[in-house]
N, C-alpha and C positions, 0 to 999 in steps of 0.2 A: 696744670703744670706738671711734667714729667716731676717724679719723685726719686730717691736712695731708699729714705728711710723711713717708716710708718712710726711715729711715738705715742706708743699706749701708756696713759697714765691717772690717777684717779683724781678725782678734782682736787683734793688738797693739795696735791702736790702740781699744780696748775703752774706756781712762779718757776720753780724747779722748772721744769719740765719744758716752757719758755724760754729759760734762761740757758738750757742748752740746745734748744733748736738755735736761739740767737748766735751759739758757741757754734757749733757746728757749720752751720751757713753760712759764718765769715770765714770756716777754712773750706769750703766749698762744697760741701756734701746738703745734697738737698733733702730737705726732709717738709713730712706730712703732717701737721699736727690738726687735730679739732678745738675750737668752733676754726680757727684761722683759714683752713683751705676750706673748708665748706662752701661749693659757691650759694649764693641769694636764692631762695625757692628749688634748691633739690632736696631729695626726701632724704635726709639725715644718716640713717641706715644705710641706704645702699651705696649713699657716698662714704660713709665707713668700709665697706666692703669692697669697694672697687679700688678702695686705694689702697687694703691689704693686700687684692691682689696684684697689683701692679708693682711691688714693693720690692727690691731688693732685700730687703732685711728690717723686721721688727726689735725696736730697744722699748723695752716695758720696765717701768720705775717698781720693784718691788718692793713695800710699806704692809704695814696694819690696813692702810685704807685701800688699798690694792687688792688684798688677801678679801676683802669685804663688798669691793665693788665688780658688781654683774657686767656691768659693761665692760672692765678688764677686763674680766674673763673672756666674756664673749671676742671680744677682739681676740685674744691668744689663741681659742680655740678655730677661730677662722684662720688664723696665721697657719697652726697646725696641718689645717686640714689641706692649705692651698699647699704648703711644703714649702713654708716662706722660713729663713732662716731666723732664728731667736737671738736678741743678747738679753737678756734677767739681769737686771742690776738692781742690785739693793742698796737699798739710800738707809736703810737702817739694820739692825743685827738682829733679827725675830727668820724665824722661818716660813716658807710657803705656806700657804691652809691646804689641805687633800687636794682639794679641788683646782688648785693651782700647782700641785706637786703635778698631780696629772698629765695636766696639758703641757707642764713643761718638762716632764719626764727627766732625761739626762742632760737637758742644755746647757753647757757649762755659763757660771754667774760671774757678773762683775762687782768687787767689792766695795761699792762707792762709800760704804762708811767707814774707814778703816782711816785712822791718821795718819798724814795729812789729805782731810777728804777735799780740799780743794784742789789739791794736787792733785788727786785721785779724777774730780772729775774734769778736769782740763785733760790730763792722760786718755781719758774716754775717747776723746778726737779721733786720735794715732788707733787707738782698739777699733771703733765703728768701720775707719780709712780701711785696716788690713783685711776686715773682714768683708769688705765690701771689693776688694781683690781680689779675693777668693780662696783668704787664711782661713784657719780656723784659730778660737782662742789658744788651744795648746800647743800650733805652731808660734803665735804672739808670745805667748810664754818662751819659748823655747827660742826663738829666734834673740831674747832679750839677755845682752852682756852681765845683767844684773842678777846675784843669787836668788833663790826662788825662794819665796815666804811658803811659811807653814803651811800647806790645804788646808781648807776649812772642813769638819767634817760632812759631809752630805747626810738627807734625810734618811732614815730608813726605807729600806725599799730601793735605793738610788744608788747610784756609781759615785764614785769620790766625785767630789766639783772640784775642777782646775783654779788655782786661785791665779790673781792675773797682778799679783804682787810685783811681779817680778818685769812685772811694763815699768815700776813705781823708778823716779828716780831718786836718790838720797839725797835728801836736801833739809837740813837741820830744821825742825818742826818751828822752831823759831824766823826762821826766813821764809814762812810763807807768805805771801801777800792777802789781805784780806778781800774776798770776793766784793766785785763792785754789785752798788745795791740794783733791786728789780722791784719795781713797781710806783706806785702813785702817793704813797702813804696819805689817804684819803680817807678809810676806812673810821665810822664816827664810833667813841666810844658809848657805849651805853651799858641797859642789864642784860639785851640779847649778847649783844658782842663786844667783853667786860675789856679794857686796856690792862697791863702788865708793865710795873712799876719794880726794879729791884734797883734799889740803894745800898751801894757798898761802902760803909765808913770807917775810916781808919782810926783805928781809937789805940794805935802806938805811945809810947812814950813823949815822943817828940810834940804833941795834940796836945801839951799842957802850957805849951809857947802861946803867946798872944800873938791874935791873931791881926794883920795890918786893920788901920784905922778905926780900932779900941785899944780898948785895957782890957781887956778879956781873953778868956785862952782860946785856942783853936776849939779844944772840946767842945765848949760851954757854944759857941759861936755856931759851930756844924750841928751841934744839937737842938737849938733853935731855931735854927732853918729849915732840920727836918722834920722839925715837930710842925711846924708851919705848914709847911706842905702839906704835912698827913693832914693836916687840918682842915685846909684848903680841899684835899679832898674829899673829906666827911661832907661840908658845907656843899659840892657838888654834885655827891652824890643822893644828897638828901631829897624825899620830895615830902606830897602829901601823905606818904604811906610809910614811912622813916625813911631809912638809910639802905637805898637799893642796892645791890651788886655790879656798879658799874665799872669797878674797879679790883686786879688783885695785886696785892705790894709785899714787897717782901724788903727788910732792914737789917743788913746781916753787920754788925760791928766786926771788924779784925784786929789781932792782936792781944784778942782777951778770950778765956776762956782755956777749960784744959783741950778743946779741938783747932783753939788758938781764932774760930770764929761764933760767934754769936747772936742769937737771933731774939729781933726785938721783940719778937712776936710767938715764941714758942714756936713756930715753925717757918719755914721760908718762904711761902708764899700765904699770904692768909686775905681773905675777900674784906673789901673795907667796910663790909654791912658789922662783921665778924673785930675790925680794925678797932671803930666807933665806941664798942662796948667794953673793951680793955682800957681803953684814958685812964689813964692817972687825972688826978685832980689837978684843974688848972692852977697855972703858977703866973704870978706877974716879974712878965721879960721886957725887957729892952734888944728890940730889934732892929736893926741898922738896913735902909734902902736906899739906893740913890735919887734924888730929888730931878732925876730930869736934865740937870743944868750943871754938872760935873761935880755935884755936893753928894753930901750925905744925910739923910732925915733920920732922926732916932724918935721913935714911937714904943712908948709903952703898951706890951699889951698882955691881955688873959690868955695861955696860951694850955691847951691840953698835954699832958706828957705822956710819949710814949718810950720814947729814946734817952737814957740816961747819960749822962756828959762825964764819959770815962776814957781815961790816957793810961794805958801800961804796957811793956809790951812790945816787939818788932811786927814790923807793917808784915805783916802774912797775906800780901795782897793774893797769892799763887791759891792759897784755901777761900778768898773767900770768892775769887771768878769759876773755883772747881765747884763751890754751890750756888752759885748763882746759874751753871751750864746745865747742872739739873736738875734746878726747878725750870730755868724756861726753855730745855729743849720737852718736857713733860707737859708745858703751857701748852707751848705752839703743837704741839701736837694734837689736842684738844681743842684747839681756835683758832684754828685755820681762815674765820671768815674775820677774824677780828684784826687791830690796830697791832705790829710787831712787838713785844716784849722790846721796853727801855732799860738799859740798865747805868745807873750813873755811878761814877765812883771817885770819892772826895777824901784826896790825901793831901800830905802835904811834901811828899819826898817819894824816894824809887820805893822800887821793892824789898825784899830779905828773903833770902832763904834762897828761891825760886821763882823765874821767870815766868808771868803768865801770860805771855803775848801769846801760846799757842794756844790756848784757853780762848781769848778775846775772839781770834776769828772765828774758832770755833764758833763761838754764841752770835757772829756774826754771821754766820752762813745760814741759821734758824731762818726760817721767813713764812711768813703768813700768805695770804695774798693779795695782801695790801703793802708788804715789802719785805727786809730785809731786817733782824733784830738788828736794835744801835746801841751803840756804846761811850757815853759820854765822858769824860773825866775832866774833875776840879781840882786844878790847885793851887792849893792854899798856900799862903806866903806870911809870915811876922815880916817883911820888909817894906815900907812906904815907896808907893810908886811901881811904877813898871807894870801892871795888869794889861797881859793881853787877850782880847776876848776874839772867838772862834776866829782862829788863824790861818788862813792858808800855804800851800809849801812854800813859796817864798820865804816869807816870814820863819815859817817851822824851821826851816835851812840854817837860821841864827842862835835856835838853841841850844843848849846844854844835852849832852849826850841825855843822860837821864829824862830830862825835860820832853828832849825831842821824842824819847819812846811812847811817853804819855800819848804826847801827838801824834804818834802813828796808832798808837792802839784806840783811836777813835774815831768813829763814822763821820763821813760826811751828811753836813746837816740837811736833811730833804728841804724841799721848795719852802713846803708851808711854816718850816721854824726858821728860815733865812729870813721870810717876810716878818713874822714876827720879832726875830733879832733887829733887822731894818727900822720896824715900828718903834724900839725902844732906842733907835739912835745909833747901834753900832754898826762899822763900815764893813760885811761881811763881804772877805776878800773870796775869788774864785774858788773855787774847790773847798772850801772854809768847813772844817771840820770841828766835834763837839766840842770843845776843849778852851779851857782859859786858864792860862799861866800865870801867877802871884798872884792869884783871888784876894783881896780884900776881904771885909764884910757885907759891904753893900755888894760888890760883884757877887758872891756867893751866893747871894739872892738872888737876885737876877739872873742868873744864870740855870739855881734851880725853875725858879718861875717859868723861861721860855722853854728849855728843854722836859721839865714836867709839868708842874699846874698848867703850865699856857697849853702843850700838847694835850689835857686834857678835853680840852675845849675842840681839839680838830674834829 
């Protein structure tokens, strides 16, 4: 099949890298990618080769695993040599290795990481389109209405690099749309390829409220759920040999603390072999589930502590999504073959301070290659009645300005936790995203269960 565009890229960045062939092909620009155009029984290499030369124009994803991978290279250096034109786009802010500075000498770079990087790579379209006209990037610059952002500086040895800022359009970091997800989320956890847990809890002031269907406060309630979990974890991840590394979790409480967020664990991600041997001494709780049949079961039980049940404080939700983005854009960078970084986050009101929705998509555009990181959020309610679980826009369309943001700042739930939502009863509307509205305390369970412990199990 005639080609536009050859995309060189290293296998971690495989979803990426798909997800803009898919981008690009629906605005009509044809592109090469491998394994995909490989046909059935030809020799691998010289089908690389021939589709560099037939290429109008090489887009090569620059990364840590790019700067490391021989076969990027090599692709670039074929590109070079046939006189096929370069776009360098870096998808993160590290520079070329030697050996990649080389081959790509003075090609000017597109700066896919720079905020809003979704914006940034939707823009990529219009950039590939001009050049494949027969622009160059610093005519695209210069043809653009828009002032021109700072140059980045270039390596030594190099010509300034043209920054392509100036393609960007101004659109409040706030109004970006959250990238739609890519892939299977199939990927099984285990010790090889550990899953990524971050719980964000709101330990404001307001968390001293009782929470719906007890007498107990939000704290004391969110605190026991998430000890449960950890717990549930430990118990999964245990075998004959103890407590594997199947898992890393990270408990970041907001609203406490002199950095206003706080970690249950001394740091923000910590392995659950590492989790296991911090327990506090179990305490006997009463935890609230629902029975199946629209009730509620109260079960006493022996529960490990690891999260203490504290309320002071404004929801500083904006600090605690800026550390939860990196620890797991530092994860996924590291585990690429694993299940994407979950991160749930259980308040019971808006934000203060600062808006983090440009935070959320951020940590939404992370992706392994098994998908897209997701974003769940609970909230909690002291009102009886009214709990809606994973809502779709319809629904979302009905609520409370505040409320509805929740619902936006949260992923759509993949296949395998719909089914599982399905399994425990609830009507999971189309498009039906993480989220549930005046949690209860049996709903708070339930909802951590499907969205984590049960994800455990995928």
């Amino acid at each position: 099949m005639a080609h536009d565009v050859f995309i060189s890229y290293a296998t971690a960045q495989k979803s990426l890298a798909f997800r803009l062939t898919e981008q690009f092909e629906d605005d009509q620009v044809r592109c090469w990618i491998a394994p995909r155009n490989i046909v059935s029984g030809t020799v691998w290499v010289e089908a690389i080769i021939a589709a560099i030369r037939s290429s109008k124009l090489m887009l090569v994803l620059l990364s840590a695993e790019s700067n490391k991978s021989p076969q990027v290279i090599r692709e670039v250096s074929q590109a070079v040599e046939n006189r096929i034109p370069i776009l360098p786009v870096r998808i993160e802010d590290i520079p070329p290795s030697l050996t990649m500075e080389y081959w790509l000498g003075h090609a000017q770079r597109y700066e896919a990481f720079e905020r809003p990087t979704t914006r940034r790579y939707l823009e990529l379209t219009d950039t590939v389109k001009f050049l494949l006209s027969g622009g160059s990037v610093g005519e695209a610059a210069a043809a653009s209405d828009e002032p021109a952002a700072p140059p980045i500086r270039a390596s030594e040895g190099t010509t300034t690099v043209v920054d392509l800022g100036t393609l960007q359009v101004a659109v409040p970091p706030a109004a970006e749309p959250p990238p739609e997800q890519v892939g299977l989320y199939a990927a099984r956890m285990n010790s090889q390829r550990p899953g990524c847990f971050i719980l964000l809890v709101d330990q404001s002031g307001s968390m001293n409220r009782r929470i719906a269907g007890t007498a107990i406060p939000k704290r004391q309630a969110v605190a026991d759920a998430v000890n449960s979990l950890l717990y549930e974890a430990v118990l999964r991840a245990t075998g004959d040999d103890g407590v594997r590394h199947r898992f890393d979790i990270g408990v970041l409480g907001y609203g406490v603390g002199e950095e206003g967020v706080h970690s249950a664990f001394g740091k923000d991600l910590a392995p659950i072999n590492e989790i296991a041997e911090i327990a506090k001494p179990p305490q006997q709780r009463v935890v609230h589930r629902p029975d199946g049949r629209g009730g509620v079961l109260q079960l006493t039980v022996d529960l490990p502590i690891w999260l203490e049940p504290v309320a002071k404080g404004q929801t500083l939700m904006y600090a605690a999504f800026e550390r939860a983005l990196a620890a797991a854009k530092t994860w996924t960078r590291e585990h690429q073959r694993s299940f994407p970084p979950i991160v749930i986050n259980i308040t019971d009101g808006g934000f203060t301070v600062r808006d983090p929705t440009p935070l959320v998509y951020e940590i939404q555009e992370l992706c392994t290659q098994a998908g897209n990181a997701l974003i769940f959020n609970c909230h909690i309610s002291e009102s009886e009645g009214g709990v809606v679980m994973y809502p779709g826009s319809a629904t979302a369309a009905r609520f409370e300005k505040r409320m509805r943001q929740l619902y936006q700042m949260s992923s759509v739930l993949p296949e395998p936790m719909r089914e599982r939502a399905r399994e425990r009863g609830y009507d999971v509307e189309p498009e039906a995203r993480g989220y549930v509205l005046n949690a209860d305390a049996a709903s708070l369970i339930d909802f951590l269960e499907i969205g984590g412990t049960r994800a455990m199990d995928i």
